[in-house]
PDB file as gemmi writes it, atoms N, CA and C in Angstrom:
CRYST1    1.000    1.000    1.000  90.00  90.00  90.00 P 1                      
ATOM      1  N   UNK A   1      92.758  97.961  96.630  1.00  0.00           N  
ATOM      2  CA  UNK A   1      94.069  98.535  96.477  1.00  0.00           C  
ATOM      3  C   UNK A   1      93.963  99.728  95.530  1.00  0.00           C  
ATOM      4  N   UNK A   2      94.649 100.813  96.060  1.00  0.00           N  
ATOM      5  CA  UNK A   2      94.920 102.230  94.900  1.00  0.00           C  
ATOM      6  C   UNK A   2      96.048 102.110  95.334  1.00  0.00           C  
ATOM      7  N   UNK A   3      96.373 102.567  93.441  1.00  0.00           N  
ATOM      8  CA  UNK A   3      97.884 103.293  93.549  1.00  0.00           C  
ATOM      9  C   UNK A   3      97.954 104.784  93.282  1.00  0.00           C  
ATOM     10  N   UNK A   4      98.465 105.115  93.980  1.00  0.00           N  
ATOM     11  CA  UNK A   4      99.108 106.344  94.505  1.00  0.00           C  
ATOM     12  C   UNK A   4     100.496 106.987  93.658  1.00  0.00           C  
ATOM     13  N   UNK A   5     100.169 107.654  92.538  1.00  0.00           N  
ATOM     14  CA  UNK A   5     101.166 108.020  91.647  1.00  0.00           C  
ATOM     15  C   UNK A   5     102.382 109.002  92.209  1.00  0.00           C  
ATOM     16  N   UNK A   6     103.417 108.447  91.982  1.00  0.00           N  
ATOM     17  CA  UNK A   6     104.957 108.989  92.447  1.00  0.00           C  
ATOM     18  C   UNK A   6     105.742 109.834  91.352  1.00  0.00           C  
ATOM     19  N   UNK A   7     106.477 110.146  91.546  1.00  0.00           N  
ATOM     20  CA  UNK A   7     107.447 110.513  90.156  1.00  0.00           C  
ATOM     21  C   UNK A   7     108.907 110.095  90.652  1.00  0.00           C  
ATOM     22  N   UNK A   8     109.757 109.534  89.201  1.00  0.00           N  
ATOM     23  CA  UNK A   8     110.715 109.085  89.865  1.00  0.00           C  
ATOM     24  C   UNK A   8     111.934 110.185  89.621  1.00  0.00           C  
ATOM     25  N   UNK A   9     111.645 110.899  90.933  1.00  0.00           N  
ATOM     26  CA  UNK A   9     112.734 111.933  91.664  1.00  0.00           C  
ATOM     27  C   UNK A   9     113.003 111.518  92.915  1.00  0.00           C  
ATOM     28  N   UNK A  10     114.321 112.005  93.531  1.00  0.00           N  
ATOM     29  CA  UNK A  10     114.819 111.339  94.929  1.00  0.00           C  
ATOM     30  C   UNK A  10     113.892 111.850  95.793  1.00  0.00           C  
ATOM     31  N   UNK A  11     113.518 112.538  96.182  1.00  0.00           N  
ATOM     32  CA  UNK A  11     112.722 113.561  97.127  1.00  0.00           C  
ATOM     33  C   UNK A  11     110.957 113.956  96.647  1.00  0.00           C  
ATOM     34  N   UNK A  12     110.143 113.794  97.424  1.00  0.00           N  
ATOM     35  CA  UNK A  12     109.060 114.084  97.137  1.00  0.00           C  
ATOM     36  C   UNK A  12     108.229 114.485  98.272  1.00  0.00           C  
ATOM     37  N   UNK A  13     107.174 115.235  98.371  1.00  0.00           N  
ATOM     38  CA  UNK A  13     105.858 115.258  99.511  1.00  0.00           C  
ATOM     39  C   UNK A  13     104.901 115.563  98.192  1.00  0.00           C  
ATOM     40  N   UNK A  14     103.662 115.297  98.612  1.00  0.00           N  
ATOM     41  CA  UNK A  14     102.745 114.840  97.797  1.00  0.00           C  
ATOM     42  C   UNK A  14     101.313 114.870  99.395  1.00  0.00           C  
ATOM     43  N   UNK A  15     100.532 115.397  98.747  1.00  0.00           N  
ATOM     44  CA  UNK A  15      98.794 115.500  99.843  1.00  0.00           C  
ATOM     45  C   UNK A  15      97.774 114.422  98.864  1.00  0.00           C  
ATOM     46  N   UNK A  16      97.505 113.367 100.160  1.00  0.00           N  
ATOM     47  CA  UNK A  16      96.375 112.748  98.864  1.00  0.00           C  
ATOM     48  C   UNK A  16      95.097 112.485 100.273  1.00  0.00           C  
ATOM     49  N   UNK A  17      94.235 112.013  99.684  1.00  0.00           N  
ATOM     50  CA  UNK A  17      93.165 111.673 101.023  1.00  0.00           C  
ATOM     51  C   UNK A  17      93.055 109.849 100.755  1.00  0.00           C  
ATOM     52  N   UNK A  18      93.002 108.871 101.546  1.00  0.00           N  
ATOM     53  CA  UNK A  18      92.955 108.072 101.699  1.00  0.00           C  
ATOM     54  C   UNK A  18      91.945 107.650 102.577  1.00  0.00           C  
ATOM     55  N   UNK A  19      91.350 106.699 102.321  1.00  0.00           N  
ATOM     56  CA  UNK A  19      90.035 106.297 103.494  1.00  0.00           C  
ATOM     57  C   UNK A  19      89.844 107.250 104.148  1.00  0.00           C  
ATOM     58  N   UNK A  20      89.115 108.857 103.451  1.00  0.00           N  
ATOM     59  CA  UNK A  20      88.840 109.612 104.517  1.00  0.00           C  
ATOM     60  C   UNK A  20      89.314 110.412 104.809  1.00  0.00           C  
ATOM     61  N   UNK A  21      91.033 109.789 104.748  1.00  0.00           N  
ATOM     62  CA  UNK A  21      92.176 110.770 105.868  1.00  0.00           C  
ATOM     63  C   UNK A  21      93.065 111.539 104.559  1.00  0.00           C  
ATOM     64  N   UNK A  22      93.088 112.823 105.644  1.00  0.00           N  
ATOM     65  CA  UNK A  22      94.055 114.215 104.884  1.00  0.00           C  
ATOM     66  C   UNK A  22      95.182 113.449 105.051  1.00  0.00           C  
ATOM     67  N   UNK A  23      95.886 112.766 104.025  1.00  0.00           N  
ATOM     68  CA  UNK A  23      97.527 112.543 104.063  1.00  0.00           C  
ATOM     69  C   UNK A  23      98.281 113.222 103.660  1.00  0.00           C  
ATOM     70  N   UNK A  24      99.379 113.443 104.148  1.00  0.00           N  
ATOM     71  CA  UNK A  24     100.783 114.132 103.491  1.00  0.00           C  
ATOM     72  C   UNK A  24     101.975 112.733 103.401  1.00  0.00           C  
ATOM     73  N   UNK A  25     102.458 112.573 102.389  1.00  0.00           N  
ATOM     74  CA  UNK A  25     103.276 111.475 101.768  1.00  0.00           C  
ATOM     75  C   UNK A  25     104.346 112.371 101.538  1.00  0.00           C  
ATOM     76  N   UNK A  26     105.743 112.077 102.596  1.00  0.00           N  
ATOM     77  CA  UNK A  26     107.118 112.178 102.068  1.00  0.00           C  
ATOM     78  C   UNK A  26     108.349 111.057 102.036  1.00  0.00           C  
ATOM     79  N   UNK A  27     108.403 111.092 100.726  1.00  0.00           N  
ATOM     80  CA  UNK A  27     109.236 110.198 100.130  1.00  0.00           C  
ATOM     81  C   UNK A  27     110.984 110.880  99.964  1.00  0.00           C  
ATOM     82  N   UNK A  28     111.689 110.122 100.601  1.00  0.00           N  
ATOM     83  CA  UNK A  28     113.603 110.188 100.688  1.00  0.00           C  
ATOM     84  C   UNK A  28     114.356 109.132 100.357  1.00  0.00           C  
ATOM     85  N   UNK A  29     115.327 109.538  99.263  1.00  0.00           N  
ATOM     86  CA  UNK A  29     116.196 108.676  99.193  1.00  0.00           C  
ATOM     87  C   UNK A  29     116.900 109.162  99.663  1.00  0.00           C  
ATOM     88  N   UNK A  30     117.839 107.871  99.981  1.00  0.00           N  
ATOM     89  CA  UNK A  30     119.491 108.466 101.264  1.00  0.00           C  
ATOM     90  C   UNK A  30     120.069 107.191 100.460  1.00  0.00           C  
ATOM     91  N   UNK A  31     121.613 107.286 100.894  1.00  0.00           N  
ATOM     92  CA  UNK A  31     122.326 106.453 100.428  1.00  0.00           C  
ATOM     93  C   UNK A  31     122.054 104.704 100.964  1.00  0.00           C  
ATOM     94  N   UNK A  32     121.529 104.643 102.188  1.00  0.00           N  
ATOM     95  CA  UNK A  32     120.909 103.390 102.681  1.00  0.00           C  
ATOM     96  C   UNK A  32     119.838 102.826 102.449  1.00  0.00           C  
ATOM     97  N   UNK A  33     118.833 103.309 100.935  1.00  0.00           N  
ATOM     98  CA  UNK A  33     117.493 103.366 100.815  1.00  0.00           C  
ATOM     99  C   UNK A  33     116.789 104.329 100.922  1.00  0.00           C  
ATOM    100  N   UNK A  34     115.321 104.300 100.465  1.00  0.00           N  
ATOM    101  CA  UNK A  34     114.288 105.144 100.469  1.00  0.00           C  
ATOM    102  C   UNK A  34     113.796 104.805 101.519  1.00  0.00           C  
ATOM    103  N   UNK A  35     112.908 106.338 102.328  1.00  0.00           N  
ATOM    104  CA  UNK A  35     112.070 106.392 103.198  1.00  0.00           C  
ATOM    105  C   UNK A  35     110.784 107.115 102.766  1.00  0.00           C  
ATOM    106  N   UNK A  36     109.841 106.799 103.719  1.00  0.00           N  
ATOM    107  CA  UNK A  36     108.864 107.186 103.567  1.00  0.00           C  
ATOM    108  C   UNK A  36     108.567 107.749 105.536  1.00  0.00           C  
ATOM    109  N   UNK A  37     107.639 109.086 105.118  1.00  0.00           N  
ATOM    110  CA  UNK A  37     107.338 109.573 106.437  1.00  0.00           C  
ATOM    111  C   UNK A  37     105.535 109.829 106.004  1.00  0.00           C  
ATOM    112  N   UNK A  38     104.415 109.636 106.737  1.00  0.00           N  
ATOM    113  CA  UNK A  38     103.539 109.546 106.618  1.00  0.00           C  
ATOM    114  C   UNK A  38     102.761 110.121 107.513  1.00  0.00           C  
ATOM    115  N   UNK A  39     102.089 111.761 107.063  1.00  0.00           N  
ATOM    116  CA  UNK A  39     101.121 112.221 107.967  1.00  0.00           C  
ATOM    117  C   UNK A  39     100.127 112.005 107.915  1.00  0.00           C  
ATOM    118  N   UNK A  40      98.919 112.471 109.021  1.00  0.00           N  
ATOM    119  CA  UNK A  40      97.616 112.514 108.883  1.00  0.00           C  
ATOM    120  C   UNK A  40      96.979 113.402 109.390  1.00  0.00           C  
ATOM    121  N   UNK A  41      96.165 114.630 109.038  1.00  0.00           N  
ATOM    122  CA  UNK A  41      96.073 116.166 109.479  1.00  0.00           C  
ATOM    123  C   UNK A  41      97.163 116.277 110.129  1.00  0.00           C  
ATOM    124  N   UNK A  42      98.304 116.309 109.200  1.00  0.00           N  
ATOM    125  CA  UNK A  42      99.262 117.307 109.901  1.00  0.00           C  
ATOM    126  C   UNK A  42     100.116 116.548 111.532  1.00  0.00           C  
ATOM    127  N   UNK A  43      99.877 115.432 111.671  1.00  0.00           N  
ATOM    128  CA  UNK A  43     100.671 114.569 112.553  1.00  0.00           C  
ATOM    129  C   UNK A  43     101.302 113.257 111.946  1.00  0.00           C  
ATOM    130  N   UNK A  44     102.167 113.467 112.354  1.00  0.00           N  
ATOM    131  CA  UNK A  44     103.043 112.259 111.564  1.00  0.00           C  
ATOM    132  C   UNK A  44     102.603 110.900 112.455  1.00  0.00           C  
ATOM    133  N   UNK A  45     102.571 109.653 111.845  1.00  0.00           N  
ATOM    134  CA  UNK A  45     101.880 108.493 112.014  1.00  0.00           C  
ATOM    135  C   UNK A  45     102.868 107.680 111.903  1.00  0.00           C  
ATOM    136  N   UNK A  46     104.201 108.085 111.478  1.00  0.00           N  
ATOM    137  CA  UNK A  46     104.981 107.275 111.074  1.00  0.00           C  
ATOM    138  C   UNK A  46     105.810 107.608 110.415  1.00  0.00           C  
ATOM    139  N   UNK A  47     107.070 107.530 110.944  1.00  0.00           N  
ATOM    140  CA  UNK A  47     108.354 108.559 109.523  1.00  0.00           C  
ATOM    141  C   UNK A  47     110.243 107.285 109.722  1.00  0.00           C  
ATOM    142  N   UNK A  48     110.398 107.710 108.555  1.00  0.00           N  
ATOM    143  CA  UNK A  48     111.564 106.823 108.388  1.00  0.00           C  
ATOM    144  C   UNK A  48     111.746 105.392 108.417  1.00  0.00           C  
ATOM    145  N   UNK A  49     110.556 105.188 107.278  1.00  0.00           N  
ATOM    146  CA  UNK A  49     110.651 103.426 107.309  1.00  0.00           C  
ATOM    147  C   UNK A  49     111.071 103.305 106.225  1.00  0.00           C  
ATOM    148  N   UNK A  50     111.604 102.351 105.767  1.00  0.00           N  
ATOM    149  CA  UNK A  50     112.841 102.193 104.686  1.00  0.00           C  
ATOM    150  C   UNK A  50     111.392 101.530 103.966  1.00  0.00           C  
ATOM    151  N   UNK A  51     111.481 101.575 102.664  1.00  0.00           N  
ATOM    152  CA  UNK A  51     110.850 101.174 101.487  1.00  0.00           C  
ATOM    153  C   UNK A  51     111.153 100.012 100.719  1.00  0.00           C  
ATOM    154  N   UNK A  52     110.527  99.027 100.883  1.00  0.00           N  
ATOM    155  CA  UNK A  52     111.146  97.535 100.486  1.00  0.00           C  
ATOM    156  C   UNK A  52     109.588  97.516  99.929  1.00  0.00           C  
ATOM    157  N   UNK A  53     109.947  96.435  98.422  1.00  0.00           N  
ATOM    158  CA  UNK A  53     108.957  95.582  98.038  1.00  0.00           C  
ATOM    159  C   UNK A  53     108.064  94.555  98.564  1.00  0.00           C  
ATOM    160  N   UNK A  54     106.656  95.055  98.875  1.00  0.00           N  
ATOM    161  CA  UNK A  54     105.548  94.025  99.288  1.00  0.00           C  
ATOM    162  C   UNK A  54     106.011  94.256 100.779  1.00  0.00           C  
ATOM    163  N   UNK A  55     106.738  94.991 101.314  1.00  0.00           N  
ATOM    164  CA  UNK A  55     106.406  95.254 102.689  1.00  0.00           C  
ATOM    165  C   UNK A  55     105.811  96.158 103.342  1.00  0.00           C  
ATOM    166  N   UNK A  56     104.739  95.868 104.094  1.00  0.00           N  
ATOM    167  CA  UNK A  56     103.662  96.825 105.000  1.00  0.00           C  
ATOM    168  C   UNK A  56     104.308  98.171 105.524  1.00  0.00           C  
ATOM    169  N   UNK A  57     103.929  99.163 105.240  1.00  0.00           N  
ATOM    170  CA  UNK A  57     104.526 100.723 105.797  1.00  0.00           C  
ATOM    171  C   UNK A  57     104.493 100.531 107.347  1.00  0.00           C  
ATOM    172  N   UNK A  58     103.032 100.323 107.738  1.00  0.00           N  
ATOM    173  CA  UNK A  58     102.337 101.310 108.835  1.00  0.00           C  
ATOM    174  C   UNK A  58     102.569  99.823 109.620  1.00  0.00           C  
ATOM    175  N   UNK A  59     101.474  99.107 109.074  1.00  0.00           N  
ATOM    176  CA  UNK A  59     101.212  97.810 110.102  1.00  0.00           C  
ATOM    177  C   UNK A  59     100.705  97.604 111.136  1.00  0.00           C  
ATOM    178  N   UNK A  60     100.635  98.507 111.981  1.00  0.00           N  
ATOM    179  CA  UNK A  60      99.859  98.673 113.409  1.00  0.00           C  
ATOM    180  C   UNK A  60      98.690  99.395 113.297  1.00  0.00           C  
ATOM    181  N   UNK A  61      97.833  98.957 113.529  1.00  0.00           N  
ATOM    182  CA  UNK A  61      96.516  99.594 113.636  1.00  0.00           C  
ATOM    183  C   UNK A  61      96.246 100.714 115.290  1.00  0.00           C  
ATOM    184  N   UNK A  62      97.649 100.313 116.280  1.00  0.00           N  
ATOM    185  CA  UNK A  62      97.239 101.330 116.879  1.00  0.00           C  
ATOM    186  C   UNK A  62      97.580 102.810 116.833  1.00  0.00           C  
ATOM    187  N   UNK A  63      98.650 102.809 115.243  1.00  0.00           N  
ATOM    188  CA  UNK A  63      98.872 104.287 114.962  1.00  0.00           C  
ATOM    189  C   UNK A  63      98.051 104.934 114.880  1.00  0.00           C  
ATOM    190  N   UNK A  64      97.098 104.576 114.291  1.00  0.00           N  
ATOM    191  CA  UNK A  64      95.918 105.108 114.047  1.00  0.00           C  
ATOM    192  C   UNK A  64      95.530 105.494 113.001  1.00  0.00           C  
ATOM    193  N   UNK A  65      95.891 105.010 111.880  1.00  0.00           N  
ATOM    194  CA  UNK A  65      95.503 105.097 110.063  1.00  0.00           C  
ATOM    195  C   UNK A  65      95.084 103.965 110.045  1.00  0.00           C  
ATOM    196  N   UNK A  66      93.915 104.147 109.343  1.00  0.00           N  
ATOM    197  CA  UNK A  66      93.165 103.736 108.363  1.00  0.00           C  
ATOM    198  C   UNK A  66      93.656 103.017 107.214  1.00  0.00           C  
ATOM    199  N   UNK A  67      94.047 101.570 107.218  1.00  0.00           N  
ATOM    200  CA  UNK A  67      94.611 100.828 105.936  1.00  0.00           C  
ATOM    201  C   UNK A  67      96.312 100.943 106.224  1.00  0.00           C  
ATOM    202  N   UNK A  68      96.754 100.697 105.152  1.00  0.00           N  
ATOM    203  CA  UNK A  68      98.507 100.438 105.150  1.00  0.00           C  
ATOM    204  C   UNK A  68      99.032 100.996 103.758  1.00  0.00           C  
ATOM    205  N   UNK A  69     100.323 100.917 103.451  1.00  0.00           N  
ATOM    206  CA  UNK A  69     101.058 101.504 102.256  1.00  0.00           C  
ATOM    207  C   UNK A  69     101.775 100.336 101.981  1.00  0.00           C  
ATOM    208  N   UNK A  70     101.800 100.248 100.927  1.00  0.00           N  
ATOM    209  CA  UNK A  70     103.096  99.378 100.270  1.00  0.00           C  
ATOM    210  C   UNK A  70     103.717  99.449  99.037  1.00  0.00           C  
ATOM    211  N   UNK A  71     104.731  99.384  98.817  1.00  0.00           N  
ATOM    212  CA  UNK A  71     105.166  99.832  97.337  1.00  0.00           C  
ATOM    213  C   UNK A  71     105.271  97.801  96.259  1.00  0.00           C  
ATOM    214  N   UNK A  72     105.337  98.194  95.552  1.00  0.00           N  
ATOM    215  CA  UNK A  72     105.047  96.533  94.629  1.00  0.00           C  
ATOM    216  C   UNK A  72     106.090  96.755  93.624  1.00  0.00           C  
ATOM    217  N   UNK A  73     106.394  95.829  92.745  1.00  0.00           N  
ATOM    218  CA  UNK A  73     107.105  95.958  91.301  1.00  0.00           C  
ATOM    219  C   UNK A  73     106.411  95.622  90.869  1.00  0.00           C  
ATOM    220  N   UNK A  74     106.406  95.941  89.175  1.00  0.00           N  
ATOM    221  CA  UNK A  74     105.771  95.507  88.532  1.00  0.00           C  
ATOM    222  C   UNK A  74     106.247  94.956  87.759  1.00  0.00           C  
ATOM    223  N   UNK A  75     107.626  94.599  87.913  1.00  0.00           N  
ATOM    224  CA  UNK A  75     108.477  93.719  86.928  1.00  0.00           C  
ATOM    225  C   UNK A  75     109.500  93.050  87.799  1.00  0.00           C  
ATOM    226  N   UNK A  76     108.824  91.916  88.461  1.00  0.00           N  
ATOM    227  CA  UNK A  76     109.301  91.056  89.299  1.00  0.00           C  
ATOM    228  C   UNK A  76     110.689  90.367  88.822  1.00  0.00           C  
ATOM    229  N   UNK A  77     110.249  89.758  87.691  1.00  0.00           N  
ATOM    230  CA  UNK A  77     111.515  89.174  86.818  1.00  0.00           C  
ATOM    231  C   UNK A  77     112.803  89.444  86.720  1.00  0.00           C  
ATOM    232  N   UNK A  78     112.264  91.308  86.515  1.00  0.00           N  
ATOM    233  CA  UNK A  78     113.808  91.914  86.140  1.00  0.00           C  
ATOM    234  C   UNK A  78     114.968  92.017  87.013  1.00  0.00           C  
ATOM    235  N   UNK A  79     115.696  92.559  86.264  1.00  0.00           N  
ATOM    236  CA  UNK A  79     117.493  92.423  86.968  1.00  0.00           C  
ATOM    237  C   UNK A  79     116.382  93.845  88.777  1.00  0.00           C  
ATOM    238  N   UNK A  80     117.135  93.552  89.720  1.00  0.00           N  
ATOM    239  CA  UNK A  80     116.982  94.567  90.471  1.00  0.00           C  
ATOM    240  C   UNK A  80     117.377  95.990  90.394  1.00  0.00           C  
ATOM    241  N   UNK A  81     116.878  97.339  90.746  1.00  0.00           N  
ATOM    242  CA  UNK A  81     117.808  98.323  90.546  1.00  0.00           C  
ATOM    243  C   UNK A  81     118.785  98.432  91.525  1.00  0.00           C  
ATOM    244  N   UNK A  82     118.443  97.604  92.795  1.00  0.00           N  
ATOM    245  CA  UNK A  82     119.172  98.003  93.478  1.00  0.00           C  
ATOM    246  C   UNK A  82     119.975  96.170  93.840  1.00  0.00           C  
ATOM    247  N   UNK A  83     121.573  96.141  93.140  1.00  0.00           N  
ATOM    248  CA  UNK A  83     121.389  94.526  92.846  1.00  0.00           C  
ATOM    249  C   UNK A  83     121.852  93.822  94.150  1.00  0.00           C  
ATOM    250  N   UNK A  84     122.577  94.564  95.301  1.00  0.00           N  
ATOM    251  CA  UNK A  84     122.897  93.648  96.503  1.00  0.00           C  
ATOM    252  C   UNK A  84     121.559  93.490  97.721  1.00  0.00           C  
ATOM    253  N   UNK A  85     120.539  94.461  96.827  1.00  0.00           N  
ATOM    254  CA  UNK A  85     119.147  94.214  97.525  1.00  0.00           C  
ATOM    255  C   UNK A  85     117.724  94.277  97.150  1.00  0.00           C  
ATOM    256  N   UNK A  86     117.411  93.203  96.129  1.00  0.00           N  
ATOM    257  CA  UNK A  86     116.583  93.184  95.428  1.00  0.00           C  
ATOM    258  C   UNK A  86     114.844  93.264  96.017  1.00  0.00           C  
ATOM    259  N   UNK A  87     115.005  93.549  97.238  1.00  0.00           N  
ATOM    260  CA  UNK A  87     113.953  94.294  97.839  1.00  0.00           C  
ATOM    261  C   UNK A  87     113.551  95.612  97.740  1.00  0.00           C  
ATOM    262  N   UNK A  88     114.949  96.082  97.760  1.00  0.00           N  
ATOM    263  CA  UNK A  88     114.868  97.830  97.661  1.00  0.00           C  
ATOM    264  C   UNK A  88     114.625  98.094  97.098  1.00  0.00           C  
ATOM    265  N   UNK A  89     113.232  99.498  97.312  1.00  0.00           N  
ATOM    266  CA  UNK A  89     112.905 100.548  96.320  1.00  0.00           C  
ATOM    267  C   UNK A  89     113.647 101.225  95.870  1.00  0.00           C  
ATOM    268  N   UNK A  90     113.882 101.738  94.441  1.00  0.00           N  
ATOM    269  CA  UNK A  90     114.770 102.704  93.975  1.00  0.00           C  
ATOM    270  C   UNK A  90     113.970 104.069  93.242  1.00  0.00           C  
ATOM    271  N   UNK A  91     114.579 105.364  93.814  1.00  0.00           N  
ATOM    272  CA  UNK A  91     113.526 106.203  93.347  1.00  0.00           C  
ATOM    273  C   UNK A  91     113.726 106.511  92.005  1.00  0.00           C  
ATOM    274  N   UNK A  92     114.386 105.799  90.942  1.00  0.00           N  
ATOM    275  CA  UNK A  92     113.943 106.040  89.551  1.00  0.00           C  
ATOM    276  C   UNK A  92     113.443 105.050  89.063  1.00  0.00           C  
ATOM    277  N   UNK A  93     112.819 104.163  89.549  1.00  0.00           N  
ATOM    278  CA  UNK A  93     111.472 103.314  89.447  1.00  0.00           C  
ATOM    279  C   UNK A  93     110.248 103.377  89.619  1.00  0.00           C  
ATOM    280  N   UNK A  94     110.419 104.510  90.558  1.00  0.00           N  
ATOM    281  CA  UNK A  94     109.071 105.291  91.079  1.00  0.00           C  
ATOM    282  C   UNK A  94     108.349 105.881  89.750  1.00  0.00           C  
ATOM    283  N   UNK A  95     106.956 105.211  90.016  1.00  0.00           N  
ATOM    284  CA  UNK A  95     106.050 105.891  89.111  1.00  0.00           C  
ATOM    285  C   UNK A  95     106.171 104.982  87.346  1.00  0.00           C  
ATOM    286  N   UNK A  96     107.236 103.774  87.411  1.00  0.00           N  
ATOM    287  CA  UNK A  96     106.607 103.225  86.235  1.00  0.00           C  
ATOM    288  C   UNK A  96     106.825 101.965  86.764  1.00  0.00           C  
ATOM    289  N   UNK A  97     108.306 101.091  87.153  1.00  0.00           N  
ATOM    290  CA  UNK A  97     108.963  99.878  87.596  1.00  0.00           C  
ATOM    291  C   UNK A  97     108.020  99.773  89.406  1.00  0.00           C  
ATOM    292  N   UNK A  98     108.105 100.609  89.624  1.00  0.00           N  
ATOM    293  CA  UNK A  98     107.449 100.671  91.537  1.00  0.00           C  
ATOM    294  C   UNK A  98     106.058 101.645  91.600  1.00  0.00           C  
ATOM    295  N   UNK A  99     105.075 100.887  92.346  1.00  0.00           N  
ATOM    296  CA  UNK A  99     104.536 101.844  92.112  1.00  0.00           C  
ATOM    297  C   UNK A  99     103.344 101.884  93.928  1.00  0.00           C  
ATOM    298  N   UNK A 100     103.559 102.780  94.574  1.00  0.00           N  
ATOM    299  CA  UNK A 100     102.714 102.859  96.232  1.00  0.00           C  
ATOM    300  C   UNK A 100     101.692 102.815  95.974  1.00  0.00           C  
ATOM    301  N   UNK A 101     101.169 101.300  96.588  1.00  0.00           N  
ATOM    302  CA  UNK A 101      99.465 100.909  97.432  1.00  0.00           C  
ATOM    303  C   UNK A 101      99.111 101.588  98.429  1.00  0.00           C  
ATOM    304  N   UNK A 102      97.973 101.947  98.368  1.00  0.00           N  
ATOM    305  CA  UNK A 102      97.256 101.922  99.795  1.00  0.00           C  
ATOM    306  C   UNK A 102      96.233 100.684  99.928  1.00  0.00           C  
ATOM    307  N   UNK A 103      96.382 100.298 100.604  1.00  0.00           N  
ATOM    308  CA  UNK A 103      95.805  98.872 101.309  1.00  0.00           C  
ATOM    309  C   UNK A 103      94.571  99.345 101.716  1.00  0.00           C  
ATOM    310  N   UNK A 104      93.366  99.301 101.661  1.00  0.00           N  
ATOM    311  CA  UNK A 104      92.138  99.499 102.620  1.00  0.00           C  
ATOM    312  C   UNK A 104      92.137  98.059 103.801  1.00  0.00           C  
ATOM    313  N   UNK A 105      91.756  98.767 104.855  1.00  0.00           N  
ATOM    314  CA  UNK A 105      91.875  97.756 105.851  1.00  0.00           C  
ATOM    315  C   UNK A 105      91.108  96.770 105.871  1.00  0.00           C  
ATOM    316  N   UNK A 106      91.424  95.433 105.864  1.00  0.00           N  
ATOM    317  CA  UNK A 106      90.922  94.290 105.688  1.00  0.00           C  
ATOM    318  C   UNK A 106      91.568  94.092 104.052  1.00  0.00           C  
ATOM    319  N   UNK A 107      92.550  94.475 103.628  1.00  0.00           N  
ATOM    320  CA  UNK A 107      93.104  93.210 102.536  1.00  0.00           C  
ATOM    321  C   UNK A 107      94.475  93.107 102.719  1.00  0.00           C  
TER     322      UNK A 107                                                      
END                                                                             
């Protein structure tokens, strides 16, 4: 597992390489949750999946990336930021309270 440093602003794109692959990471908040859209040289692999704790981004191996994304807390305990959905990512958690995995494939 790597984490993949965020900042907690509503809006983000960010280039990182992952197993290999040229990624482009864009991160949205909207009033229904955060999304995430996920390229790879420049083709999207996957865009507008809502951002929940400990849940798999990608998941299908026939997109064709290499490993998965997931965002975690790191303060399970606490009150939620978001309190009628204590799954939801909130983007001013990003980067200290939440923080995006990349999964290498096979864990």
């Amino acid at each position: 597992m790597l984490a993949i440093p965020t900042q907690p602003v509503p809006n983000q794109v960010f280039n990182v390489t992952l197993g290999g692959q040229a990624c482009r990471i864009a991160i949205a908040q909207k009033s229904t949750g955060m999304y995430l859209n996920l390229y790879v040289n420049d083709v999207l692999i996957i865009g507008g999946v809502i951002c929940q704790v400990a849940n798999r981004i990608v998941r299908s191996v026939y997109l064709g990336f290499i490993g998965d994304l997931a965002f975690y807390d790191t303060q399970p305990s606490a009150a939620p930021l978001v309190p009628d959905n204590p799954d939801q990512v909130y983007y001013t958690g990003l980067g200290g309270r939440y923080f995006l995995a990349y999964l290498e494939a096979g864990e």
